[in-house]
N, C-alpha and C positions, 0 to 999 in steps of 0.2 A: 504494500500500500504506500504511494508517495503522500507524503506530509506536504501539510499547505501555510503558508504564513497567517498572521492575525485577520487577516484580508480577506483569505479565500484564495491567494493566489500561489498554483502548485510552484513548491522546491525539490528539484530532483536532484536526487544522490545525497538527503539530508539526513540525519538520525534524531531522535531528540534533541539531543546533548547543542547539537551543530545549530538546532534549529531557536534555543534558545538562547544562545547568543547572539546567533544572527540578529534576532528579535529586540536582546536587549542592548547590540551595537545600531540599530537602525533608530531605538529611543531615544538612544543619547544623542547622538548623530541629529535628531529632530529638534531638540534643543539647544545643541554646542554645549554640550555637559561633555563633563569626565574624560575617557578613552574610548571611545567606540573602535578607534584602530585597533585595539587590544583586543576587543569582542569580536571582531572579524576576522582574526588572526585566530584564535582561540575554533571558531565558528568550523576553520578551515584543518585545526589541529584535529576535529571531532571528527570530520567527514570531509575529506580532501580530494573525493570528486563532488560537491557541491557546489558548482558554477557562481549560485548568487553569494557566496562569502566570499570568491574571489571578486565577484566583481565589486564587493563593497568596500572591498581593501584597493581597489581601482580607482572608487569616486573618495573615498576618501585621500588619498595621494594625490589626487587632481585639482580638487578644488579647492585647495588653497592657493593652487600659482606657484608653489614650491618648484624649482627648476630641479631639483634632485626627485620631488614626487614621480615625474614623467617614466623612467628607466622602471621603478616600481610598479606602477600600472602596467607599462608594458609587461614584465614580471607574469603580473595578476592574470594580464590578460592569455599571455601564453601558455599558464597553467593549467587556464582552461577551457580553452580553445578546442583541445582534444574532448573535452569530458561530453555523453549525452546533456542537449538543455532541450527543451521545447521553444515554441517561440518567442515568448516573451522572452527569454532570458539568452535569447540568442540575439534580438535586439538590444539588452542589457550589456551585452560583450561586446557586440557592433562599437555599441557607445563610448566605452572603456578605449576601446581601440582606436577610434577615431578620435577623441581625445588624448590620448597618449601623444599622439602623434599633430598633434596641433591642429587637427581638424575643429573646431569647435562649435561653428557654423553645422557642417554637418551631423556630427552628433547631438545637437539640439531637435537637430528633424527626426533624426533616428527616434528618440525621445516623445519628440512629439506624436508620432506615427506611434507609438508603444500606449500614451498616454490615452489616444484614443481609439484603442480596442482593452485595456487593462484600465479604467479611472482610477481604479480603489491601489494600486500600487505605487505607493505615496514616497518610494525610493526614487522610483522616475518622475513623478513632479518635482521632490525635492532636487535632483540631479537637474533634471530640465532646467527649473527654477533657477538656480544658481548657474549654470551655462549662458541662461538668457543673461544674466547679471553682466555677468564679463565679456558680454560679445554687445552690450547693448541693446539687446535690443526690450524697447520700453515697454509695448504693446504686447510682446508676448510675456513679458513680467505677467501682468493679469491676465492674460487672455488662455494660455496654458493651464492657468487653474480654473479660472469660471469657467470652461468646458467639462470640470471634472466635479466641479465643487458640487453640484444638484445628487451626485452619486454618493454622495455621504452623508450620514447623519453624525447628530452631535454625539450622541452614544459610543461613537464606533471609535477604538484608539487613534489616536492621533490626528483626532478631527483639528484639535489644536493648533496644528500644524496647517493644515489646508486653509483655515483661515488668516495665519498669520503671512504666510505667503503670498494670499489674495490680497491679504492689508497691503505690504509693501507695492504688490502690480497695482493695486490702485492710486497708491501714493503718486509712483514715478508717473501715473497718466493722470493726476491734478485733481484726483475726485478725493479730497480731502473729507471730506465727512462720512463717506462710506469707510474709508483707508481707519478714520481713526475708530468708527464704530468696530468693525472686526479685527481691529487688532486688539484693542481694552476688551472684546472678547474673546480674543486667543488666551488672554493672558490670565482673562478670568479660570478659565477650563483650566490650565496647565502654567502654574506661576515661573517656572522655570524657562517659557521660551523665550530665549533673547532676540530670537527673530521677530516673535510680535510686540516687545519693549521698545527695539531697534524700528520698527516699520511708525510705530504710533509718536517715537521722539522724530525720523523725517518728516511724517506731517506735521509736527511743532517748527521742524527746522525752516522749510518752505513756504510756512506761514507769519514767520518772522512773529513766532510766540514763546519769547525767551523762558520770561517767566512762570509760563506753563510746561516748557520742557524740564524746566531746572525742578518743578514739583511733580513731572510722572518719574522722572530716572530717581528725585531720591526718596519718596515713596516707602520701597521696597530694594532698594539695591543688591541686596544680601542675593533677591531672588534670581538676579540676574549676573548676578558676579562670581557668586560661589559656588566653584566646583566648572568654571563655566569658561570653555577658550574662545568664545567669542564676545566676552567680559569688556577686552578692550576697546571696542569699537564703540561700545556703549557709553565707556569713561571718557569717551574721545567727541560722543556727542555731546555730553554733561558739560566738559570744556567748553565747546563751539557755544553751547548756550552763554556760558557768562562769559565768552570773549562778544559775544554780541551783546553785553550789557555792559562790557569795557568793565568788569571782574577783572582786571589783568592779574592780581596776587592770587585769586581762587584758582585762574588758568595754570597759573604758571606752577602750581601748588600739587593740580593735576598732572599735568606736566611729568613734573617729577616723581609723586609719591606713586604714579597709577599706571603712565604711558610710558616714560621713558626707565623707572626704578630696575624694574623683568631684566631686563637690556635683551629682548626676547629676539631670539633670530629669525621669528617667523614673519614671512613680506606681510603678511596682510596689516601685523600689527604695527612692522613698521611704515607701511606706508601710513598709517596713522601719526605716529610719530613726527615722520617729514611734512605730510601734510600741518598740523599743528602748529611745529613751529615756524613753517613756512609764511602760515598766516599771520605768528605776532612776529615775526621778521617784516612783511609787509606795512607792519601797524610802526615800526619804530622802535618795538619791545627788543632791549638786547639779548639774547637767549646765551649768550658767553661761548663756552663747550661745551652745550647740548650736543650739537653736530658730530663729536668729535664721534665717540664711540660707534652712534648710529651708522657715520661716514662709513667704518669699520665693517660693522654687519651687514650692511650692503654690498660692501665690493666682494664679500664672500657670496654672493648670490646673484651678483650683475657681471658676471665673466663674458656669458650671451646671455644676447635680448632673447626670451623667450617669452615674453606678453609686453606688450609697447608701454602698459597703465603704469606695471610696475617702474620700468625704463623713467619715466618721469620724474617720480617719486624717488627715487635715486641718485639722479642730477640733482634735486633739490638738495639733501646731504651730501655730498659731493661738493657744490660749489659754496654750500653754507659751512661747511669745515675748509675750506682753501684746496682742496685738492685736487688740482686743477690736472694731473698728470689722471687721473682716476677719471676725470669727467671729462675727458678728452680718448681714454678709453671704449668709456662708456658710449660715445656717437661714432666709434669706427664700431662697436659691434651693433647696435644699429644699422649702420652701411652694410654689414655683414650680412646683419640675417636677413635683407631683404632678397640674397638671393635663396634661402630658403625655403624648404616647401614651409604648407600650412599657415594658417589666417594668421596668425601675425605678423605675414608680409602686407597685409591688406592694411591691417590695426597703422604698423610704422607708418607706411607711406600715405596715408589719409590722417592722421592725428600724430602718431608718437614721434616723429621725427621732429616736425615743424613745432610739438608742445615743446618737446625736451630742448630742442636748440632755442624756445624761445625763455625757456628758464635760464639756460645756459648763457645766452645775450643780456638776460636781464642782468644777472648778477655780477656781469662785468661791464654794464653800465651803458653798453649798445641798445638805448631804450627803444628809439626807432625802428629796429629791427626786430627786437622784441612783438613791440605793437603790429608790424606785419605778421608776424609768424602766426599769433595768437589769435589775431583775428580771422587767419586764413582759417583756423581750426576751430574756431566759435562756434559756427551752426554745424558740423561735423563733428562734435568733442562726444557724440554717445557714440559711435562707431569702435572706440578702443574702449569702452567698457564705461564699470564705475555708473555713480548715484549719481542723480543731478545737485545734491549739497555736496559729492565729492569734487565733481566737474565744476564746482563755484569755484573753484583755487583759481582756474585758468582765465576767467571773469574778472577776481579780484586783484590779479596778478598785470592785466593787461589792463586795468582801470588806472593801477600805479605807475606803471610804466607809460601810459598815455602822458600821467603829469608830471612826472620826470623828464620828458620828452617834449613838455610845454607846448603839447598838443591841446588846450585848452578847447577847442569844439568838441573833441572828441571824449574826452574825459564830460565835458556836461550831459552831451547826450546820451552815456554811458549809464552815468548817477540818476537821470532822469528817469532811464529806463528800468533800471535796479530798482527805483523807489515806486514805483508804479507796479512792476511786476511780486514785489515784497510788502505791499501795503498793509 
């Protein structure tokens, strides 16, 4: 008899043992709690032809952007490639695989094609979900799950989830009050998800409602910070709120004690990091040798461009530490990898290129050139990924550089426009 996940959805070649890991790495995994890498590992120790543990040890490798994840998936994926799956979970491998390999574009469709013949298989929207994030695209943020959403009830595990997901695809497409209504109910159901804390603080962020965000994150913090690795991104919102109330000691306070303390080698966290103090760099705030260490754990991770978003985010530390030999690295492996296969030749040569060399210009005082660069990539900045409050850096960065460059129309009509669309 093949065993089925909490879903209904068959696992072949699973045993109990294998099945209840899998289970309880796909829960954690739903909230950014604990180890789920370790439960799917485990999953694969119990029953090591069961396709969907490799493949979880797959997406898990992948979607952080880690440059070492890639070789691991690949790994995953060749494990088990040979083993019987059915079809779902032959689309599950598709996926694995075409992401390994820097497809990402395509395995979103893989994904989505899976989503709608399986809804209730809440690994591939969660995967989907997050692929749509980094490839940009906004509309299928929500539109991937409201396809699926009517197939589940609140009852069912991990409805939680399906909402908080929907929250965020609602957010990034402007429908703010929906966004915030089901994510304060993700969060009711299941307090631990950072995904629906994180979706309902961007609708605060987009709404330019400081005040209200600095009173949902600290709430409950505990619920979303402990035990939690996508903790950071959250203390990186809580920041952003009181640098927008010009907090600069509470910023800087997080800063240190939250964002930068870890000295964590993970990109995502640090692009938070770079992002941060990019922005009180921008303001005037001196950040001293924040830069230095971050500089550090970047250039262990930016040898090659292997996602453009990242590449950005690394120039910022880079020329915010002076290291100027390192950020002049950093744009020949760009040049590099554009002759490479897979969408991050599309990512470079449409945003990463022209964002990174306009951070690059800025910081060495080429404001002019900056202001071209950044504008070329303005109405084009979702194509290499990221949120549209992360995509504000490139906004706030060409607003400065406008009036360093004493381009005075252009900085008014800039502010004008900001003030209108942030009212």
């Amino acid at each position: 008899m093949q065993l089925k996940d909490i879903h209904g959805n068959t696992l072949s070649g699973a045993n109990a043992a294998s099945v209840e890991h899998f289970e309880r790495g796909c829960a954690l995994f739903r909230c950014y709690q604990g180890d789920p890498l370790a439960e799917a590992q485990a999953a694969v120790a119990a029953a090591p032809d069961m396709p969907m543990a490799h493949v979880l040890i797959g997406y898990l490798n992948l979607l952080g952007t880690e440059p070492a994840g890639y070789a691991v998936a690949r790994a995953a994926h060749t494990g088990a490639a040979r083993l019987p799956a059915n079809e779902r979970e032959q689309l599950h491998l598709k996926a694995v695989d075409l992401v390994s390999r820097g497809h990402w574009n395509a395995a979103g469709r893989v994904l989505e094609d899976l989503s709608i013949r399986y809804p209730r298989d809440l690994l591939a929207l969660q995967a989907g979900h997050q692929i749509d994030f980094f490839t940009g695209q906004s509309r299928m943020l929500r539109d991937r799950i409201a396809r699926a959403e009517s197939h589940w009830q609140p009852a069912m595990p991990g409805y939680h989830a399906v909402l908080s997901m929907l929250s965020f695809g609602l957010e990034e497409n402007a429908d703010y009050a929906s966004a915030e209504r089901l994510g304060r109910r993700s969060v009711e159901l299941e307090p631990r998800d950072g995904w629906g804390w994180h979706a309902v603080a961007h609708v605060m962020e987009m709404q330019n409602r400081r005040a209200d965000g600095i009173e949902w994150l600290t709430r409950d913090s505990a619920a979303w910070n402990d035990g939690s690795f996508f903790a950071m991104h959250n203390w990186w919102h809580l920041a952003l709120f009181h640098l927008g109330l010009d907090n600069i000691d509470k910023v800087l306070y997080l800063v240190d004690e939250r964002i930068l303390r870890s000295e964590s080698p993970l990109v995502l966290e640090m692009i938070d990091a770079s992002a941060m103090l990019w922005r009180l760099q921008l303001r005037g705030v001196p950040v001293g040798p924040r830069w230095n260490s971050l500089a550090e754990r970047w250039l262990a991770v930016s040898a090659e461009s292997t996602y453009a978003f990242n590449d950005m985010h690394a120039m910022m530390a880079f020329v915010g530490a002076g290291r100027g030999d390192d950020a002049a690295n950093l744009l020949q492996a760009q040049r590099d990898a554009l002759a490479a296969d897979g969408d991050n030749r599309e990512f470079l040569r449409d945003v990463g290129i022209p964002a990174t060399e306009g951070i690059h210009d800025f910081a060495h005082g080429r404001y002019a050139h900056a202001v071209e660069k950044l504008r070329s990539v303005r109405p084009v900045a979702h194509r290499f990924g990221g949120s549209h409050a992360q995509r504000d850096l490139i906004d706030l960065t060409l607003i400065e550089a406008a009036e360093r460059a004493d381009n005075d129309p252009l900085v008014d009509a800039l502010r004008r426009e900001r003030a209108f669309v942030k009212h």
